[in-house]
C-alpha positions as CSV (number, residue, x, y, z in Angstrom):
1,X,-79.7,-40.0,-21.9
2,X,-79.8,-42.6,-19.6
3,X,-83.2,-43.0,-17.9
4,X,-82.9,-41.9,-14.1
5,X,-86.0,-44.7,-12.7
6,X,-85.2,-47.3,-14.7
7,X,-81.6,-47.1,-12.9
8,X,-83.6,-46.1,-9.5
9,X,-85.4,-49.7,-10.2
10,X,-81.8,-51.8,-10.5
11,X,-80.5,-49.6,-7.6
12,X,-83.5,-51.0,-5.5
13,X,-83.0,-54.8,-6.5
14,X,-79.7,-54.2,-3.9
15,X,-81.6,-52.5,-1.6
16,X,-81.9,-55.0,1.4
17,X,-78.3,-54.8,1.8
18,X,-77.9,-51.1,2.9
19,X,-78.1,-50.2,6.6
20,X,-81.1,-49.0,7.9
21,X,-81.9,-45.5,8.4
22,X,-83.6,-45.0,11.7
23,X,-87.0,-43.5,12.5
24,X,-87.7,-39.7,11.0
25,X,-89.6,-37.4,12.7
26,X,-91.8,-36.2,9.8
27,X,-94.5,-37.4,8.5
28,X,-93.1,-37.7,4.8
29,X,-89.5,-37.7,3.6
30,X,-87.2,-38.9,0.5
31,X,-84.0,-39.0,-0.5
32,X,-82.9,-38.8,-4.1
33,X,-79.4,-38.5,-6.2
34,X,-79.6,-35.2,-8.0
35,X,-79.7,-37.3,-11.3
36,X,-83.4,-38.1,-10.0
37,X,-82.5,-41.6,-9.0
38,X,-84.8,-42.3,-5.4
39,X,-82.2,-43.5,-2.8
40,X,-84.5,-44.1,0.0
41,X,-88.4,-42.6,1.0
42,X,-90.6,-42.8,3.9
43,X,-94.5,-42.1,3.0
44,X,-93.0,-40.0,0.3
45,X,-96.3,-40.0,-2.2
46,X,-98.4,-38.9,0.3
47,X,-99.9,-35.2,-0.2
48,X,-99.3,-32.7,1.8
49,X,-98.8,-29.1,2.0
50,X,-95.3,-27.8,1.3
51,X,-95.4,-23.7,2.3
52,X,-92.6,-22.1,1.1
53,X,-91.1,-24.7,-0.8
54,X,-93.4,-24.4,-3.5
55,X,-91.0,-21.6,-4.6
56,X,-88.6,-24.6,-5.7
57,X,-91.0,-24.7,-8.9
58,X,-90.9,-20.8,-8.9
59,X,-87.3,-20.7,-9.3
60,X,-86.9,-23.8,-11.8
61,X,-89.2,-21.8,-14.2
62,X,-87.8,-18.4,-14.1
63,X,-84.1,-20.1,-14.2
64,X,-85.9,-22.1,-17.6
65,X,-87.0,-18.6,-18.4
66,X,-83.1,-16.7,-18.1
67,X,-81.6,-19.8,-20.1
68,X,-84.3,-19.3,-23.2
69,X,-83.2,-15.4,-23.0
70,X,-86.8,-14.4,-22.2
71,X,-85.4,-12.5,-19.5
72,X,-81.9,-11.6,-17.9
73,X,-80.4,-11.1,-14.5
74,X,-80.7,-7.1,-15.4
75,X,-84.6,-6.9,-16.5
76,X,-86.1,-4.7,-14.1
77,X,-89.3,-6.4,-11.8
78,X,-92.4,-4.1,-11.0
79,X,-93.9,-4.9,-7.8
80,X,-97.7,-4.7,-8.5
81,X,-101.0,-3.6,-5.9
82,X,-101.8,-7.6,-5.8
83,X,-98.2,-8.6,-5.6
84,X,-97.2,-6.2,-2.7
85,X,-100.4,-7.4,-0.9
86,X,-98.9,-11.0,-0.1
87,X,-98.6,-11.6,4.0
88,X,-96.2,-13.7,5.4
89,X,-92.7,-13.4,5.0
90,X,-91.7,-10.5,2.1
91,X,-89.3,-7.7,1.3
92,X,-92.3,-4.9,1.6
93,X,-92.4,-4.2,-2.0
94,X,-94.1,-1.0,-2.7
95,X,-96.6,-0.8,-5.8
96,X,-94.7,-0.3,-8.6
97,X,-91.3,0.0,-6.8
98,X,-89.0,-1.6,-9.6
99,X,-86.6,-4.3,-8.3
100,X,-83.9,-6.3,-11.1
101,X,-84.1,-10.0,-11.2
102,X,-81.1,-10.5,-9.6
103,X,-82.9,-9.4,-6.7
104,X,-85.6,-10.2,-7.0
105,X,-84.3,-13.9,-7.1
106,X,-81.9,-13.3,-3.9
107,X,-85.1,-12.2,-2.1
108,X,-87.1,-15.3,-3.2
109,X,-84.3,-17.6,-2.4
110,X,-82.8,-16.2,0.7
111,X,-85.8,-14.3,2.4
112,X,-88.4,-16.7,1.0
113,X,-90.3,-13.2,0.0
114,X,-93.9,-13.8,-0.9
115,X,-94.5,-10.7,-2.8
116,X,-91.3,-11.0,-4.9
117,X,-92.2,-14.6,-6.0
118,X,-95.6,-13.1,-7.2
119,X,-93.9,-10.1,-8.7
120,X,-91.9,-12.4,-11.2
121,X,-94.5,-14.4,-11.7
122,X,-96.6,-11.4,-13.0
123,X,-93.8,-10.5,-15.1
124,X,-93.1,-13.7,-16.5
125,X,-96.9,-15.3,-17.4
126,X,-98.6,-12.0,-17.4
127,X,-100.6,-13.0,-14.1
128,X,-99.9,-15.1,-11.3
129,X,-102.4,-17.4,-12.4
130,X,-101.2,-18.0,-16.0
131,X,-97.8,-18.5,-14.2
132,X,-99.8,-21.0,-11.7
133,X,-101.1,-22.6,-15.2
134,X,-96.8,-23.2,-16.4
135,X,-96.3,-24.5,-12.7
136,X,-99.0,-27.1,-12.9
137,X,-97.9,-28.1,-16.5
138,X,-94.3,-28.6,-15.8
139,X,-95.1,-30.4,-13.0
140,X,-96.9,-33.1,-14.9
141,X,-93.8,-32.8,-17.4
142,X,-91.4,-34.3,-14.7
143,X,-93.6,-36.8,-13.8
144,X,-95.2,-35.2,-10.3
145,X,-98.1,-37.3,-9.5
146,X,-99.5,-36.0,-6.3
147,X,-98.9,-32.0,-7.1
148,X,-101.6,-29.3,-7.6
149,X,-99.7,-25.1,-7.3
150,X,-102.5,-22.6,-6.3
151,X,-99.9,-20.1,-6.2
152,X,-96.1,-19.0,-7.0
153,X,-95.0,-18.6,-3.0
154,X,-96.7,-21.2,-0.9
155,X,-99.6,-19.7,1.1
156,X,-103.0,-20.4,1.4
157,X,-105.3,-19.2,-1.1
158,X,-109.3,-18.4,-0.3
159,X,-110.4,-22.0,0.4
160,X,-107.6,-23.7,-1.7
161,X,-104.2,-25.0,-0.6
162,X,-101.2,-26.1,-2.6
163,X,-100.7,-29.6,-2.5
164,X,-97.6,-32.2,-3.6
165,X,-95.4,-34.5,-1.9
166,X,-91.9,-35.6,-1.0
167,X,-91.3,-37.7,-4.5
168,X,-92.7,-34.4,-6.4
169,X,-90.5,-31.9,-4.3
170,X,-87.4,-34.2,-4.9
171,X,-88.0,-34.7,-8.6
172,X,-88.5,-30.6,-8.8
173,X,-85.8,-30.2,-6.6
174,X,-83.5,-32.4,-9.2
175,X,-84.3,-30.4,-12.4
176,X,-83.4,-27.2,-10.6
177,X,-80.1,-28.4,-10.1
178,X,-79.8,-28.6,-13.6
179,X,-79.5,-24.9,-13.4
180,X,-76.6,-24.5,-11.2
181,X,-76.5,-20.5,-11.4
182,X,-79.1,-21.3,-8.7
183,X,-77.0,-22.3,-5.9
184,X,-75.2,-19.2,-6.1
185,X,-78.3,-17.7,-4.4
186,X,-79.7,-20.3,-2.6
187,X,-76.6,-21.0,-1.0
188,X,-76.1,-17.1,0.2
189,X,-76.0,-17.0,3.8
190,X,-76.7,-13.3,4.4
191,X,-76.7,-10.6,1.7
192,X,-78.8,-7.4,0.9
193,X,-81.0,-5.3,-1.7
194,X,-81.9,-2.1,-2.2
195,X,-78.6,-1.0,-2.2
196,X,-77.9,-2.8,1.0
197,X,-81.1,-0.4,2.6
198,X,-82.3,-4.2,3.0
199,X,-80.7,-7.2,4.7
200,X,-81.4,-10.5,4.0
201,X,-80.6,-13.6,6.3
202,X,-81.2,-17.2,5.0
203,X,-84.0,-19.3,6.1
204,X,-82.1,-22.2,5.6
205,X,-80.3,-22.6,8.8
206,X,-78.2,-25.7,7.7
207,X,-75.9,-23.9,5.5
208,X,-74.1,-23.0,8.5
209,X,-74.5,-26.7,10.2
210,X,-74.0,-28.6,7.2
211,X,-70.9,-29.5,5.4
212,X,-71.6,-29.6,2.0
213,X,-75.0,-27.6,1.6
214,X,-75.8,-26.0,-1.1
215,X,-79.4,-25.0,-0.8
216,X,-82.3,-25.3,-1.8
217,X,-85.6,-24.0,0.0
218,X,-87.3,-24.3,3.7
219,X,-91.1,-23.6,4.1
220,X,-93.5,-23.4,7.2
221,X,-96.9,-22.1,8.0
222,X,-98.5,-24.0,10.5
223,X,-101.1,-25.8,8.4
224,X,-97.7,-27.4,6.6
225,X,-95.6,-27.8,9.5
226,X,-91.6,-27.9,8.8
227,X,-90.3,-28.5,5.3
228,X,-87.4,-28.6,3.5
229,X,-85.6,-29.6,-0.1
230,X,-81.9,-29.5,0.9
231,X,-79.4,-30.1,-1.5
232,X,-75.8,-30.9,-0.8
233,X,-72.4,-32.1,-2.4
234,X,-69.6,-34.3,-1.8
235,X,-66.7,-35.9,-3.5
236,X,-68.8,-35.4,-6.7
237,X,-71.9,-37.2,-5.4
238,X,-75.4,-34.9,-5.2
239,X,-77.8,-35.4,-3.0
240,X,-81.5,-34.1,-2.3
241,X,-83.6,-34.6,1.2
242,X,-86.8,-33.6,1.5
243,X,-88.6,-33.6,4.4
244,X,-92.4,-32.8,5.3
245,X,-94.6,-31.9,7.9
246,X,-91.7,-32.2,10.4
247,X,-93.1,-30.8,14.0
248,X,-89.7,-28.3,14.7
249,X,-87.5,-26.5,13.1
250,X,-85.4,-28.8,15.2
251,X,-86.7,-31.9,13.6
252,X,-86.7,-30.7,10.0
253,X,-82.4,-29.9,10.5
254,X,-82.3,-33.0,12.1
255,X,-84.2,-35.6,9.8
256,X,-82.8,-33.4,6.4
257,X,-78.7,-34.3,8.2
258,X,-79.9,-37.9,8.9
259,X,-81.1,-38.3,5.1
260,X,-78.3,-36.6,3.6
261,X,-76.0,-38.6,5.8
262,X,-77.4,-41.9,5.2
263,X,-76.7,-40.9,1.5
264,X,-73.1,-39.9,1.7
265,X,-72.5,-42.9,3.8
266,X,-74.1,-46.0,1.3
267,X,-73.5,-44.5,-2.3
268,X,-71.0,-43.1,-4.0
269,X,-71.0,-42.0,-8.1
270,X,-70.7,-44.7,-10.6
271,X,-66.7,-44.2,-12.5
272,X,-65.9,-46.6,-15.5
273,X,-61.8,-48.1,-14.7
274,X,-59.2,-45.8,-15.8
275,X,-57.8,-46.6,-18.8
276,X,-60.7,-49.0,-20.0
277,X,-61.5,-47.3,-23.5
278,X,-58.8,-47.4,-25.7
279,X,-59.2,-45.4,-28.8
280,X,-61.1,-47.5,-31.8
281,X,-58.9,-47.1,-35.3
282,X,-61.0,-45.1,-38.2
283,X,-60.2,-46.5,-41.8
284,X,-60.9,-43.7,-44.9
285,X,-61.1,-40.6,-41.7
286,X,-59.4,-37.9,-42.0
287,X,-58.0,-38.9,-38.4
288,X,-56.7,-42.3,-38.0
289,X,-58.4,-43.0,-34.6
290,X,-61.4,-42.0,-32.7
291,X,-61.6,-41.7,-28.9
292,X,-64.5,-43.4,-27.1
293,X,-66.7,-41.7,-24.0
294,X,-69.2,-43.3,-21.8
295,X,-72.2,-41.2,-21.4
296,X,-73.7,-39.5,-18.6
297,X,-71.3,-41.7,-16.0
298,X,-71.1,-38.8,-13.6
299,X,-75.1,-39.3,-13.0
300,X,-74.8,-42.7,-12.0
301,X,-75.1,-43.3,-8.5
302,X,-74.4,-47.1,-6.8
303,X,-73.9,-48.2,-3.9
304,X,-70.7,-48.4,-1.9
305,X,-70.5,-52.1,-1.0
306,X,-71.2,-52.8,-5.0
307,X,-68.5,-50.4,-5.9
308,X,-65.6,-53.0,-5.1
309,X,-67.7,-55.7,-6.7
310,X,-68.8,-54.6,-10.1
311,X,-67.5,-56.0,-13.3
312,X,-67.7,-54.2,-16.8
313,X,-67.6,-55.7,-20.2
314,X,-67.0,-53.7,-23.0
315,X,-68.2,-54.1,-26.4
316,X,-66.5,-52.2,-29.0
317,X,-65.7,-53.0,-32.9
318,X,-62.1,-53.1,-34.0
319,X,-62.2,-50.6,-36.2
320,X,-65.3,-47.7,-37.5
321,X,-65.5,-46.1,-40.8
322,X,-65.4,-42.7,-41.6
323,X,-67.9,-40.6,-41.5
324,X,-68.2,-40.6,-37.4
325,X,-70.6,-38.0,-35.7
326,X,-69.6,-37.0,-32.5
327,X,-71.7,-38.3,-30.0
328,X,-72.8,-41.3,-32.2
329,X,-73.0,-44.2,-30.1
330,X,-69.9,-46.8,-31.6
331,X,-70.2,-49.7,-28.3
332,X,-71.8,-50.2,-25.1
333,X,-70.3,-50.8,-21.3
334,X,-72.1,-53.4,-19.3
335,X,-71.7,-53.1,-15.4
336,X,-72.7,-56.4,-13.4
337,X,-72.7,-57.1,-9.9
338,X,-72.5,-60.6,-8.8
339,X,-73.0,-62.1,-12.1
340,X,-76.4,-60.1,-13.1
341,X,-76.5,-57.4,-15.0
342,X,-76.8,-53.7,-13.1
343,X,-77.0,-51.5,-16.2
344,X,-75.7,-50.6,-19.7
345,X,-74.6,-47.4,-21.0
346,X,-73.6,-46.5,-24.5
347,X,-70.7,-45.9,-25.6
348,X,-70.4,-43.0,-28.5
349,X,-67.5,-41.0,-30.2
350,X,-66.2,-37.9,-28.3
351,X,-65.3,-36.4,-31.6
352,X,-66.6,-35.8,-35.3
353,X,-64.4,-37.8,-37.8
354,X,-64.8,-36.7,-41.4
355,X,-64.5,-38.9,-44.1
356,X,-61.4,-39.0,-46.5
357,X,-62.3,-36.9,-49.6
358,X,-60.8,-38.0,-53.2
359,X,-57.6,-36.0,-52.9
360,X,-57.3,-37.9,-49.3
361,X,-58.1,-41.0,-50.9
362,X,-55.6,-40.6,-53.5
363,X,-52.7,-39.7,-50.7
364,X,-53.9,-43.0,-48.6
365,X,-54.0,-45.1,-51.8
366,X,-50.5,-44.1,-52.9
367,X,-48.9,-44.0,-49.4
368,X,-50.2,-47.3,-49.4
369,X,-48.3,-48.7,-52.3
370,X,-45.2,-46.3,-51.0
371,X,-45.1,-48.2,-47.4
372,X,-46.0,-51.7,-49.6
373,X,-42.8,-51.5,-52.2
374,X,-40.5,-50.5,-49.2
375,X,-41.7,-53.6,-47.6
């Protein structure tokens, strides 16, 4: 896996030759490929309060959750006395009213419903704050520096208030991704539960304005101001803005398109030249040839006046011997931009390639001497 910062660093080397972006109206903002590479930030390590974004972190663990089979889209949610008792914007779970994930997670994503992001917590850790306890960890795991959960929705707690900042919502942001069943809820515009008894209307407002949204999560109370991770696609290339503490609704549309914009306009995803890897002959395999793959190319994100510019050298042996694992690196593809060096990615088999056993051996020897005396 190629590391996402250390590509963020030789990204920024070029950095005085994009555009500029213009002034934001928040008071914090970033702007990162969804491979976690940072594209461009404004007072993004700065802590502040994120409301209901904070259920970006409740949504990554319950996805981590489904994908480890701890749970499934079918288990059945139980709305408890302190869950039902959250303010703020909720479905109105009753106490022990019984609500299935898939639900539940359409409420959380598309409502923003407090007592539904508690309920799954409860279910999940056992209590909110054992839940609160994975949230903080896992946060420290992808390297959030400024982040402290109180909660699993985003509201103020007796005395205490959630804290992280536009860096830690991005990187959060990017890791959710990973789990794209995700966007098929945050990306609902209008849907219902309970049967349809209960209609849901997304918060996220720029799913209608802009092209390419996918998600991911707005938040407000008025401690917070406007927030928003928004995640959106094009021709291939992912892209996260977040925005904090923007003073409007207004602003936070507004600053989120500018980011996301800025984005689709400068970079563009990194594609090795068709044709470039030829396969690589296998001597004693029981195929003659194995195909090399660059790695993780799709995650590389560059920007658009390098694109035209970059060289590659490719460093590949003439020929590999059997065994070959697949996914063993076998070569290396160095990209350089004016001479220097941008990055390196390995180069490894796309298949397994067993080695010839004795029978095998004997057919190669004698086909050998067969093709030699017809010479």
């Amino acid at each position: 896996m190629i590391c996402a910062a250390a590509l963020g660093g030789l990204l920024l080397v070029q950095a005085a030759a994009l555009p500029e972006m213009g002034a934001l109206n928040a008071k914090s903002a970033a702007l990162y490929a969804a491979n976690g590479q940072e594209l461009y930030s404004v007072n993004a390590d700065e802590p502040l309060q994120p409301a209901s974004v904070t259920k970006i972190m409740t949504m990554l663990l319950t996805m981590e959750a489904l994908e480890r089979g701890e749970v499934t889209l079918d288990t059945m949610i139980t709305g408890s006395e302190y869950a039902c008792s959250m303010g703020g914007t909720q479905v109105w779970l009753e106490p022990g009213e019984q609500l299935s994930l898939d639900e539940m997670l359409k409420a959380i994503a598309v409502g923003s419903a407090n007592d539904c992001a508690v309920a799954v917590a409860e279910h999940l850790a056992g209590t909110e704050a054992a839940f609160v306890e994975r949230m903080n960890a896992r946060a420290l795991e992808l390297g959030c520096t400024s982040t402290q959960f109180i909660n699993a929705n985003g509201l103020d707690g007796m005395g205490q208030k959630t804290m992280t900042s536009a860096h830690d919502i991005a990187l959060i942001s990017c890791e959710l991704l990973r789990h794209p069943k995700i966007l098929e809820y945050t990306g609902i515009w209008m849907d219902s539960i309970r049967g349809g008894k209960f209609s849901l209307a997304n918060t996220n407002k720029m799913l209608k304005s802009y092209p390419g949204l996918t998600g991911l999560k707005t938040g407000y109370i008025s401690e917070a101001g406007y927030c928003i991770s928004a995640s959106a696609e094009r021709d291939g290339l992912s892209l996260v803005a977040v925005v904090m503490a923007a003073p409007t609704k207004e602003t936070r549309m507004a600053d989120a398109s500018a980011l996301l914009n800025y984005g689709f306009a400068n970079f563009t995803v990194y594609e090795p030249p068709a044709g470039l890897l030829e396969p690589v002959p296998v001597t004693l395999g029981t195929t003659s040839t194995v195909q090399p793959v660059v790695q993780d190319t799709e995650s590389i994100v560059i920007e658009k006046a390098q694109a035209g510019t970059l060289e590659t050298q490719l460093s590949l042996p003439e020929s590999l011997t059997a065994p070959i694992e697949a996914g063993q690196q076998i070569g290396e593809l160095t990209v350089l931009s004016g001479g220097e060096t941008l990055l390196t990615l390995p180069v490894t088999a796309a298949e397994s390639v067993g080695a010839l056993g004795i029978s095998g051996l004997l057919r190669a020897f004698l086909g050998g001497l067969a093709s030699g005396g017809a010479a």
